[in-house]
Biotite code that builds the C-alpha atoms (Angstrom):
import biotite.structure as struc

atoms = struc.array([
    struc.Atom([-38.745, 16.427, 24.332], chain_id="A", res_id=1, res_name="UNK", atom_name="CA", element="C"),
    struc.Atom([-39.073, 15.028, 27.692], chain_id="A", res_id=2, res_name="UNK", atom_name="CA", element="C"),
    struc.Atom([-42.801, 14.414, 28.800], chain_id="A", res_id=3, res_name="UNK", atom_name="CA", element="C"),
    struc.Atom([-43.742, 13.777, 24.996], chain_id="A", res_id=4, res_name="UNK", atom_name="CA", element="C"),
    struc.Atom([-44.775, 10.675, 25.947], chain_id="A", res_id=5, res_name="UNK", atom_name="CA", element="C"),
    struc.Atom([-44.024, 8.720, 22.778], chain_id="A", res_id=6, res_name="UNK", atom_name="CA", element="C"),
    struc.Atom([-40.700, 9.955, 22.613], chain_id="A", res_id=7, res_name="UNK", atom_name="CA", element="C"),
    struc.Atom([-39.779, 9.519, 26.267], chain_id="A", res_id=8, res_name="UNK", atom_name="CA", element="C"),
    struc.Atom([-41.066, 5.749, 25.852], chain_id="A", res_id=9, res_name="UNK", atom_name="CA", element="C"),
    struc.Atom([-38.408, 5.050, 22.619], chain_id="A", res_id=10, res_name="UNK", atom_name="CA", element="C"),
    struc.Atom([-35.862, 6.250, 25.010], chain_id="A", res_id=11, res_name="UNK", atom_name="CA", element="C"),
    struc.Atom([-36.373, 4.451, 27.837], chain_id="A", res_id=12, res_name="UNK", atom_name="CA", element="C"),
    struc.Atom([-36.443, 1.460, 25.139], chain_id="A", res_id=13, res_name="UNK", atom_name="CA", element="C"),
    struc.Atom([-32.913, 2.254, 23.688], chain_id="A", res_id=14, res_name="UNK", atom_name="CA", element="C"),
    struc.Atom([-31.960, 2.824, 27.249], chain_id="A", res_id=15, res_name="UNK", atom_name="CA", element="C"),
    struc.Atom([-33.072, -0.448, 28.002], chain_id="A", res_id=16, res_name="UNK", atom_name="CA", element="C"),
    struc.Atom([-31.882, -2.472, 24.917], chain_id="A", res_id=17, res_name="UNK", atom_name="CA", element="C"),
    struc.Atom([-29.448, -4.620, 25.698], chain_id="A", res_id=18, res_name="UNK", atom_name="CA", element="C"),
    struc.Atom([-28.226, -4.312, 22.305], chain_id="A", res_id=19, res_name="UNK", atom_name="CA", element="C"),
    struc.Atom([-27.235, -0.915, 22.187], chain_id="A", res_id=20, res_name="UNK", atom_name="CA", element="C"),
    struc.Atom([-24.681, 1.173, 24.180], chain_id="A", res_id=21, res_name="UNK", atom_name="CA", element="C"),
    struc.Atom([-26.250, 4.497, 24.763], chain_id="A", res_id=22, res_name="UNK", atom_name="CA", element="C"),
    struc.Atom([-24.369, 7.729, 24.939], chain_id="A", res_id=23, res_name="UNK", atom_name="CA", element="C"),
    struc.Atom([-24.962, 11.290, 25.201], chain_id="A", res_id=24, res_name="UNK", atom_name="CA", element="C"),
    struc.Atom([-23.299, 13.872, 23.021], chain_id="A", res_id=25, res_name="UNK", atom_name="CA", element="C"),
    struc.Atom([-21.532, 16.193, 25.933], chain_id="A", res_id=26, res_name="UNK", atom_name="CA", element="C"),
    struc.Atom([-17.997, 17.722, 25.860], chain_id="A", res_id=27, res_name="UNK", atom_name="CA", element="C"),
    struc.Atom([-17.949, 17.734, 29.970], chain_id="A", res_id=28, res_name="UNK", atom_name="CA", element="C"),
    struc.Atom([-15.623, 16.103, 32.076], chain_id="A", res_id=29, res_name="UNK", atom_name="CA", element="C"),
    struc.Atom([-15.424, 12.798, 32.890], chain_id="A", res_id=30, res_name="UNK", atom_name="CA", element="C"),
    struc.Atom([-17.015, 11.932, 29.017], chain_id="A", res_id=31, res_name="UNK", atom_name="CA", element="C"),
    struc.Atom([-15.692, 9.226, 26.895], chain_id="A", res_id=32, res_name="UNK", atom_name="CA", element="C"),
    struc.Atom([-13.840, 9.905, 23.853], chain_id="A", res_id=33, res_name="UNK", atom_name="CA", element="C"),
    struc.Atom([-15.070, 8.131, 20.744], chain_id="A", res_id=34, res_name="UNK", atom_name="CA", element="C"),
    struc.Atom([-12.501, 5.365, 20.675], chain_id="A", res_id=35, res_name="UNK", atom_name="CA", element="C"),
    struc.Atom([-13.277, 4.841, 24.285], chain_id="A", res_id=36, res_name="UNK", atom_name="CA", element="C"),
    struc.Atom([-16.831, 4.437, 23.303], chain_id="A", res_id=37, res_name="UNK", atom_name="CA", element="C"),
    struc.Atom([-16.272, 2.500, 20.616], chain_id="A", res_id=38, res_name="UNK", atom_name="CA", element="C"),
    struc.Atom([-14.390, -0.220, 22.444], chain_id="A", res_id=39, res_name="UNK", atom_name="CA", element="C"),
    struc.Atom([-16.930, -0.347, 25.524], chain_id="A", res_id=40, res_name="UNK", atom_name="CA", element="C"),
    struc.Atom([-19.297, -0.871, 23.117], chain_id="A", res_id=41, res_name="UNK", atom_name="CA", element="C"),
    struc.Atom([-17.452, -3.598, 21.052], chain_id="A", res_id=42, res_name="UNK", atom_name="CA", element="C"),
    struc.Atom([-17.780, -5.351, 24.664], chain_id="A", res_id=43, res_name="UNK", atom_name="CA", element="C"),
    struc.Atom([-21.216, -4.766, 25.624], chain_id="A", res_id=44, res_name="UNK", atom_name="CA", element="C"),
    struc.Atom([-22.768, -4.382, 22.640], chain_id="A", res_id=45, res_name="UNK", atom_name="CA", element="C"),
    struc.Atom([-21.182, -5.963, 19.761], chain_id="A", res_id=46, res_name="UNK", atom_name="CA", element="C"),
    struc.Atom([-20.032, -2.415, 18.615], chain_id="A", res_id=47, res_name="UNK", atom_name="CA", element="C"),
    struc.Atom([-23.897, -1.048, 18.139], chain_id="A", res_id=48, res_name="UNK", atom_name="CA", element="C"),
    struc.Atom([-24.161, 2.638, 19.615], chain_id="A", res_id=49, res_name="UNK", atom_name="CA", element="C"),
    struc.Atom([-27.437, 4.574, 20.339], chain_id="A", res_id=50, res_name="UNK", atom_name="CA", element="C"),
    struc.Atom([-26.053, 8.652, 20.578], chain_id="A", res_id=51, res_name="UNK", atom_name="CA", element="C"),
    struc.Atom([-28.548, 10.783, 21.694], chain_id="A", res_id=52, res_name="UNK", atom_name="CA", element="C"),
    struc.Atom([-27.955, 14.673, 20.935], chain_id="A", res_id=53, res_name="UNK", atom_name="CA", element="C"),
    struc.Atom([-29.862, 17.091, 23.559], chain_id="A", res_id=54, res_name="UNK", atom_name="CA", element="C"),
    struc.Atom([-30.609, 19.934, 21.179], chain_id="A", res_id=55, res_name="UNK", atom_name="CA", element="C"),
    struc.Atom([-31.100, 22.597, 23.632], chain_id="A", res_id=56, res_name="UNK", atom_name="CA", element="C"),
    struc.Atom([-29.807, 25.943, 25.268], chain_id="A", res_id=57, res_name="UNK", atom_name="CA", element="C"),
    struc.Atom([-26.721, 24.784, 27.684], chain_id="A", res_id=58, res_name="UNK", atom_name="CA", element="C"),
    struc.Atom([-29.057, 25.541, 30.778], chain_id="A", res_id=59, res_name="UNK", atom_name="CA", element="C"),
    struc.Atom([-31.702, 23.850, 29.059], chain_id="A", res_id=60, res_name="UNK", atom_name="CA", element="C"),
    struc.Atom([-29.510, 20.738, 28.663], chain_id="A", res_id=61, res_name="UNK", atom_name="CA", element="C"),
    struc.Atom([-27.912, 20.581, 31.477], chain_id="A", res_id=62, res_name="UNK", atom_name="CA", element="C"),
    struc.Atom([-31.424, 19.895, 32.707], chain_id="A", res_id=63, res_name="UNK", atom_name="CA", element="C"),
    struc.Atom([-31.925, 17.302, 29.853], chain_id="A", res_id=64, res_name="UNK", atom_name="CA", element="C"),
    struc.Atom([-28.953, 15.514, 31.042], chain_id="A", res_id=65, res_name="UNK", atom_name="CA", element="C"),
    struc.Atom([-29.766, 15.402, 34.452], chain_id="A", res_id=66, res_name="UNK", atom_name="CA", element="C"),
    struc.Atom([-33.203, 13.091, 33.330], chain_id="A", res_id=67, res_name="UNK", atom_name="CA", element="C"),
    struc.Atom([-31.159, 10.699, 32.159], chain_id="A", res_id=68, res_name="UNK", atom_name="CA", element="C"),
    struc.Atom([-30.074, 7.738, 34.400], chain_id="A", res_id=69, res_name="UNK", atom_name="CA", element="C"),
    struc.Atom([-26.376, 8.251, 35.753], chain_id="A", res_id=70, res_name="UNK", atom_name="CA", element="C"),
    struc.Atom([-25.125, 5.117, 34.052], chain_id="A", res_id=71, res_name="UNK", atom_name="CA", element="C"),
    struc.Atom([-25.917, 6.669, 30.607], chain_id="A", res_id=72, res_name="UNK", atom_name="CA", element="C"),
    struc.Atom([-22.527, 7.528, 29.171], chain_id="A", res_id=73, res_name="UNK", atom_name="CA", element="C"),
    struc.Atom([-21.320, 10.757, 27.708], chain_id="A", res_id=74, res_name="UNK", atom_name="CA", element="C"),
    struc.Atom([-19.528, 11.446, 24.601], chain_id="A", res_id=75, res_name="UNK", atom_name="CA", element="C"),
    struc.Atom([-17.215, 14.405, 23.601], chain_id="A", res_id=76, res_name="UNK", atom_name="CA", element="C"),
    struc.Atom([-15.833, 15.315, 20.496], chain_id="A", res_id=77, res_name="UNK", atom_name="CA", element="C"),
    struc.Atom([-12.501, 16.448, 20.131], chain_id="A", res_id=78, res_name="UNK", atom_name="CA", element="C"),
    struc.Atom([-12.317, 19.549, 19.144], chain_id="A", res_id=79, res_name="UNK", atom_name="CA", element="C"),
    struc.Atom([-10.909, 18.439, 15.189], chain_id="A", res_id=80, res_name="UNK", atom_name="CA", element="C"),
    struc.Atom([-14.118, 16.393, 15.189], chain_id="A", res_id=81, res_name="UNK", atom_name="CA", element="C"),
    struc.Atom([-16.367, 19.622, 16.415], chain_id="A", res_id=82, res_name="UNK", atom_name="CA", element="C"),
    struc.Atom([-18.353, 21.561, 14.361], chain_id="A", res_id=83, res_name="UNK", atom_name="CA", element="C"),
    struc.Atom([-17.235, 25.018, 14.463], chain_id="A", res_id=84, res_name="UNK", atom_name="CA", element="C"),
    struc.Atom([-18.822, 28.017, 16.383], chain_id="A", res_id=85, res_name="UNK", atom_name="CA", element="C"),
    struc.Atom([-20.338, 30.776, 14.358], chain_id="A", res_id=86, res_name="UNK", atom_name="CA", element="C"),
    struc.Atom([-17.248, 33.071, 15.255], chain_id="A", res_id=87, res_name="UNK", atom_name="CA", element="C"),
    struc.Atom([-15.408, 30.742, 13.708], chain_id="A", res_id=88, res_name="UNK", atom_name="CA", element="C"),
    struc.Atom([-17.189, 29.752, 10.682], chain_id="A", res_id=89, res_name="UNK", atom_name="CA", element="C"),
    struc.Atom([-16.984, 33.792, 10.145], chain_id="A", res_id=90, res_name="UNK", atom_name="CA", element="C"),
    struc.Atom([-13.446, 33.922, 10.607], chain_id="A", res_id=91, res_name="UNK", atom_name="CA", element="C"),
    struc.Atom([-12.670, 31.014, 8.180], chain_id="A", res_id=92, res_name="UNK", atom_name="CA", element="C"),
    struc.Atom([-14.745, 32.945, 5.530], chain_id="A", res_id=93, res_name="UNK", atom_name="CA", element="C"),
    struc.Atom([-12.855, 36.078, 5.902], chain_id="A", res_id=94, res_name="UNK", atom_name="CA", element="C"),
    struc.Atom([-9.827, 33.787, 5.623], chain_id="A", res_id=95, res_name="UNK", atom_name="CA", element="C"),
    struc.Atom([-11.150, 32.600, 2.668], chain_id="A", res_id=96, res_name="UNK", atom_name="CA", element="C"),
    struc.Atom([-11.890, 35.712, 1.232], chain_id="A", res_id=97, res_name="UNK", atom_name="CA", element="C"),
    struc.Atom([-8.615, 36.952, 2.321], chain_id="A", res_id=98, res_name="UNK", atom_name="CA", element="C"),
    struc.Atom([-6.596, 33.872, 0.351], chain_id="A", res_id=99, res_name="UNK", atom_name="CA", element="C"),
    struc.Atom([-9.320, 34.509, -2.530], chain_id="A", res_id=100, res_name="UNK", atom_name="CA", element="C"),
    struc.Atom([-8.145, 37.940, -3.340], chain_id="A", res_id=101, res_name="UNK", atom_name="CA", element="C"),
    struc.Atom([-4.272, 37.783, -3.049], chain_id="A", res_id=102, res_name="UNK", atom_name="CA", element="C"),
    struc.Atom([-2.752, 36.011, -5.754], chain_id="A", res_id=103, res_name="UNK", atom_name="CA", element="C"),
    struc.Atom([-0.600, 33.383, -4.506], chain_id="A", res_id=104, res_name="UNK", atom_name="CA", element="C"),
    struc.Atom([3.339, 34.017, -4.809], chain_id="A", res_id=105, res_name="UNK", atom_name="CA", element="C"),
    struc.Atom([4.076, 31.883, -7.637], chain_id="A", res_id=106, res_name="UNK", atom_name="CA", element="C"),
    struc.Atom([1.463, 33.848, -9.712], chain_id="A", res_id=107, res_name="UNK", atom_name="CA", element="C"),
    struc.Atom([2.705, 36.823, -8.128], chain_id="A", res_id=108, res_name="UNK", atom_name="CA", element="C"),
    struc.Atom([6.492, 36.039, -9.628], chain_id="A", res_id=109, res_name="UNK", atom_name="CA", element="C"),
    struc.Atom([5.493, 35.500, -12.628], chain_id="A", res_id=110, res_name="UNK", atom_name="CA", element="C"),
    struc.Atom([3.044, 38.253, -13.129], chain_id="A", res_id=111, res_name="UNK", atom_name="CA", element="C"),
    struc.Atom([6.079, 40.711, -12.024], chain_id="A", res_id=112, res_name="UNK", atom_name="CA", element="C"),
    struc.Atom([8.239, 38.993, -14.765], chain_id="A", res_id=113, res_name="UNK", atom_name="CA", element="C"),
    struc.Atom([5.897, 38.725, -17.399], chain_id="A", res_id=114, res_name="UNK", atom_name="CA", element="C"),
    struc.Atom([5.878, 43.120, -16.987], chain_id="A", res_id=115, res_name="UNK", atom_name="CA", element="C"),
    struc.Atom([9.374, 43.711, -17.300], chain_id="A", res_id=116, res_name="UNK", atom_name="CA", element="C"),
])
């Protein structure tokens, strides 16, 4: 939303508020992981975190990022925090689906003694 000015002014005001660490959600290198974040803010900021989340094409925010002054810190997720891609949202359905249909081997023991 850069060059909305309203928006680009409440930025520049978290950016500027002492009372706030500010962070970028970005899974590049040199990124803080949440506890790291967590305790740099407990320092500067009595624990009070701004994240900001560039909602964007990768291009698109990689030149989002690059607005942003270089003291701003980055966050990454690990990757048990993530959300999950879309290939693998559709592979945990099929999963799923998969697990859904077989019965499980307990039922599957009993089912074959219960016939004979």
């Amino acid at each position: 939303m850069k060059g909305h000015k309203q928006h680009d002014q409440r930025i520049q005001q978290l950016l500027d508020d002492p009372d706030y660490t500010c962070s970028i959600l970005w899974p590049g290198e040199g990124a803080l992981g949440p506890h790291e974040l967590q305790q740099l803010a407990q320092q500067r900021s009595n624990g009070r975190i701004a994240l900001i989340a560039l909602d964007a094409t990768w291009d698109g925010a990689r030149k989002m990022r690059s607005k942003y002054p270089p003291g701003v810190h980055m966050l990454k997720l690990p990757p048990h925090l993530a959300l999950p891609t879309h290939s693998q949202q559709q592979q945990q359905q099929q999963q799923q689906a998969l697990s859904a249909e077989a019965p499980p081997p307990a039922a599957l023991r009993q089912q074959q003694q219960q016939s004979q």
